[in-house]
N, C-alpha and C positions, 0 to 999 in steps of 0.2 A: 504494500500500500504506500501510495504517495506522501513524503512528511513536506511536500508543500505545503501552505493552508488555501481552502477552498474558497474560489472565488463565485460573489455573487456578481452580475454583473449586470447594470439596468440604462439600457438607450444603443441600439444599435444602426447608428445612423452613416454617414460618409466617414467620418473619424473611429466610431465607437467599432463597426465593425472589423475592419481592420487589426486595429489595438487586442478586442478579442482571443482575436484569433494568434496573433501572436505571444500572446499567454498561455492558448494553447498547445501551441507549435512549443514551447518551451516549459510544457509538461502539469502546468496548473489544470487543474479540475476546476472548467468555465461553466455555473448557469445561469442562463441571461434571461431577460426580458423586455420587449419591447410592442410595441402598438402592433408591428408590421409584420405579418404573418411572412410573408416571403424572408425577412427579417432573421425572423426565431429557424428558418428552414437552411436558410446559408450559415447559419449557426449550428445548427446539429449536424450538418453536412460535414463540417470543419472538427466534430468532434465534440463540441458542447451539448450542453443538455437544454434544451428549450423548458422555459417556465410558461404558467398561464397568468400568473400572476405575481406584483410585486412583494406580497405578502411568501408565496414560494421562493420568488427566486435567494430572500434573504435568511431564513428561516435556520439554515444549516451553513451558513457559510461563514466563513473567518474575517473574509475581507468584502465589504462590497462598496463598488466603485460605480460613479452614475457616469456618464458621458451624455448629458440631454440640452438642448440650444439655450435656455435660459434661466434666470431665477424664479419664473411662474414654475418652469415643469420641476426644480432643485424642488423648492417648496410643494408642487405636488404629491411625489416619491416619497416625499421625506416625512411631512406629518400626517395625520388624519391614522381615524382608525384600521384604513387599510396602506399605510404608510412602513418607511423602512425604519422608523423607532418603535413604532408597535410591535414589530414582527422577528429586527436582529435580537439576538441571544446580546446579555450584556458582557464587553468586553472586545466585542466586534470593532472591527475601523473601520469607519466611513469615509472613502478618499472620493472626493467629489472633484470632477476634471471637468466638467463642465466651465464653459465662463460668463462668472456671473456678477453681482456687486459685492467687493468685500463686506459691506455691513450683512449681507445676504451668508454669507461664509460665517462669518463673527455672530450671528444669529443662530445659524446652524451647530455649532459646535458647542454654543451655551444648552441649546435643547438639549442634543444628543447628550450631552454631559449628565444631564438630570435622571437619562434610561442608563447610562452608565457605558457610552459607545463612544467611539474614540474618533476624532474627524480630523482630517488633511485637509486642506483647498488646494487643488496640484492644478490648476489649469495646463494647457500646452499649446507650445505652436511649432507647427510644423506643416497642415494642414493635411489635405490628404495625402499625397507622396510620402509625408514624414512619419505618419500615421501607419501605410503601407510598409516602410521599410525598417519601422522601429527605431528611429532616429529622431525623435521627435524631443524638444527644449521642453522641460517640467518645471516649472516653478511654482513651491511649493509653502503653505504656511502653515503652523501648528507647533506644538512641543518636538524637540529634537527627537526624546524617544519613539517617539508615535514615526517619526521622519525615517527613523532610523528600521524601525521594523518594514517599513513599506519597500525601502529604497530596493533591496531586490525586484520588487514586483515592477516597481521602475520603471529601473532598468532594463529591463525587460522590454519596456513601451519606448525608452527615448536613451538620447547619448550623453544630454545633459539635462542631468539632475540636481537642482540645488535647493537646500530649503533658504528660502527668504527672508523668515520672519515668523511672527506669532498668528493667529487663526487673521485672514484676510490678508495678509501680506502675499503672499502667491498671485490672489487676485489682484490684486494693485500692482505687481509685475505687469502683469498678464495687460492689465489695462493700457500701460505703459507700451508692452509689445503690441498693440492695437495700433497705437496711436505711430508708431513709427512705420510701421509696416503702410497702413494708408496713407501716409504722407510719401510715402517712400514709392507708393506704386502709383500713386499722382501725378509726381514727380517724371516716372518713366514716360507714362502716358503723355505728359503734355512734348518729352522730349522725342518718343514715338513721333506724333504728329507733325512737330518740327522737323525730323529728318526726316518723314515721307516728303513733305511738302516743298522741302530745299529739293528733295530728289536726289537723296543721298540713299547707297544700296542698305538697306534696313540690318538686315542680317549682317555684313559685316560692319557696321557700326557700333548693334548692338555687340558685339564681340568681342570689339576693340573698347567699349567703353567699363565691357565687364573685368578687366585687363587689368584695370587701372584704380581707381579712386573713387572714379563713380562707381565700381563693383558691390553685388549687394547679394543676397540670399534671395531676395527679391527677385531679380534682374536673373539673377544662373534660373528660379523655378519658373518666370512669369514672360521668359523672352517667346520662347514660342507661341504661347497665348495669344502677346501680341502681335508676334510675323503673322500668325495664319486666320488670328479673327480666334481664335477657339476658346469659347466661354463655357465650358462645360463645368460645371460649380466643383470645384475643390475646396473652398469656402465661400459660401454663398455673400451676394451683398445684402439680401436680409439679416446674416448673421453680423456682418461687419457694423451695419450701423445702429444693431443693437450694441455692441462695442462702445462705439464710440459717444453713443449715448453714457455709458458706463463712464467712460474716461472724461468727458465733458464734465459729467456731474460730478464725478470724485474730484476733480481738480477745483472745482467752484467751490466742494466744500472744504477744502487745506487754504486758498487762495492762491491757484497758482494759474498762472495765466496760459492760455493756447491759442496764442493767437494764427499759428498757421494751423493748427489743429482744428479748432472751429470751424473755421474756412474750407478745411477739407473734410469734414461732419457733416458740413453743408453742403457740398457736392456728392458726398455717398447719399444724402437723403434724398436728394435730386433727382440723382439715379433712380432712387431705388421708386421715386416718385413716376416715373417714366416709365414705367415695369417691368424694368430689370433688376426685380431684386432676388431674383430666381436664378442669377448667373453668376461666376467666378466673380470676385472682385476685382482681376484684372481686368472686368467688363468696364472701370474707369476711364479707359481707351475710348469708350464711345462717347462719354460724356464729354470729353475734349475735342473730340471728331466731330459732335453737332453744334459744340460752341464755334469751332472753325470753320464751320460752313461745309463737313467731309461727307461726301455721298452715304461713306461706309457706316458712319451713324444715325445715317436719317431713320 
């Protein structure tokens, strides 16, 4: 018998699937749960045990880990009587990767304290590819011990793992990594649009500029996207401008200013106003393309 500890596991979405399954692949005992029946099936294909409910999936297991898009669905999971503090055993660890608002985390772990369950806020990025390949950035807040028991599981998920800080500190990372990442792919995109339109070759541009200074993690995952148009959501811009919603308001309440950040909070909502919030967020490229008059955005 396995002396892993058994994982529950609830949200099996573009990231959460993935992550899974490479738990699997490295020998944990996965049962999950999620809304999507096709879902829970590419789940026990891979080896896991499909639950029907959140009340099962956590019931027997050591660790349970949410991956779900916001702090409405954390708080769903999480309380009520068919919730995961009603149902974990006490002593369990609730590492929530999800990304949500630190007081949303800092709420979480004061609960879960009271049934006696032990909570992480580990958000990640990496997106989906990073997700895929197990190299995904964990940032992480809570007690070291608690840090300290999970970090195998991880590791497992990602290549850099660090804890942060105390419960909410993770997320306040994580907010952090929102807010550079869209500024960061803004940035491409308006410089995309500028070399098409000089009529400079795209592709070796973008190559020569990854080369250099302008180089980014951004730019190695997000060039192709932009050569060929391909929006197909690795992180959606629904999700992004629930982010930055996050990071706008946590920075209001410290007093700390964003001022290009704002500015581009307000272009993801733009977007996302236009009805593409259903696509990659390197779909920012087309927001630039119909400010510029680009066919390719109309």
């Amino acid at each position: 018998m396995s002396s892993l500890p058994r994982i529950g596991w609830i949200g099996l979405g573009i990231m959460g699937s993935p992550m899974a399954e490479n738990l699997l692949k490295a020998g944990y005992a996965v049962t999950g749960y999620t809304l999507e029946r096709p879902k829970l099936d590419r789940l026990a294909a891979a080896g896991g045990t499909a639950a029907a409910s959140v009340a099962e999936t956590v019931r027997d297991a050591d660790v349970v880990i949410t991956m779900v898009p916001a702090s409405p669905q954390v708080e769903a999971v999480a309380y009520g009587p068919d919730g995961i503090l009603a149902h974990a055993r006490p002593g369990t660890l609730l590492i929530d990767m999800s990304s949500i608002t630190p007081q949303t985390s800092v709420d979480l772990a004061e609960a879960a304290g009271r049934h006696g369950i032990r909570v992480l806020d580990a958000p990640v990025s990496g997106g989906e590819a990073g997700a895929v390949e197990a190299v995904l950035s964990i940032m992480a807040g809570g007690t070291q011990a608690d840090f300290d028991a999970a970090r195998p599981i991880l590791e497992t998920l990602g290549r850099t793992v660090i804890r942060c800080g105390p419960h909410g500190a993770g997320q306040t990372v994580k907010a952090a990594n929102q807010l550079i990442v869209a500024v960061n792919i803004q940035a491409c995109a308006e410089a995309v649009v500028f070399l098409e339109k000089s009529g400079v070759d795209l592709a070796a541009a973008l190559d020569v500029l990854n080369g250099g200074l302008a180089g980014s993690t951004v730019l190695t995952r997000k060039k192709d996207n932009f050569r060929d148009r391909d929006f197909a959501p690795g992180f959606r811009i629904d999700l992004h401008h629930k982010d930055m919603g996050i990071v706008t308001d946590a920075a209001r309440a410290v007093g700390a200013a964003l001022p290009v950040g704002t500015v581009v909070a307000g272009l993801v909502a733009a977007l996302r106003a236009q009805g593409d919030g259903g696509l990659d967020h390197s779909a920012l490229l087309r927001g630039v393309e119909r400010l510029s008059g680009h066919p390719a955005g109309a």
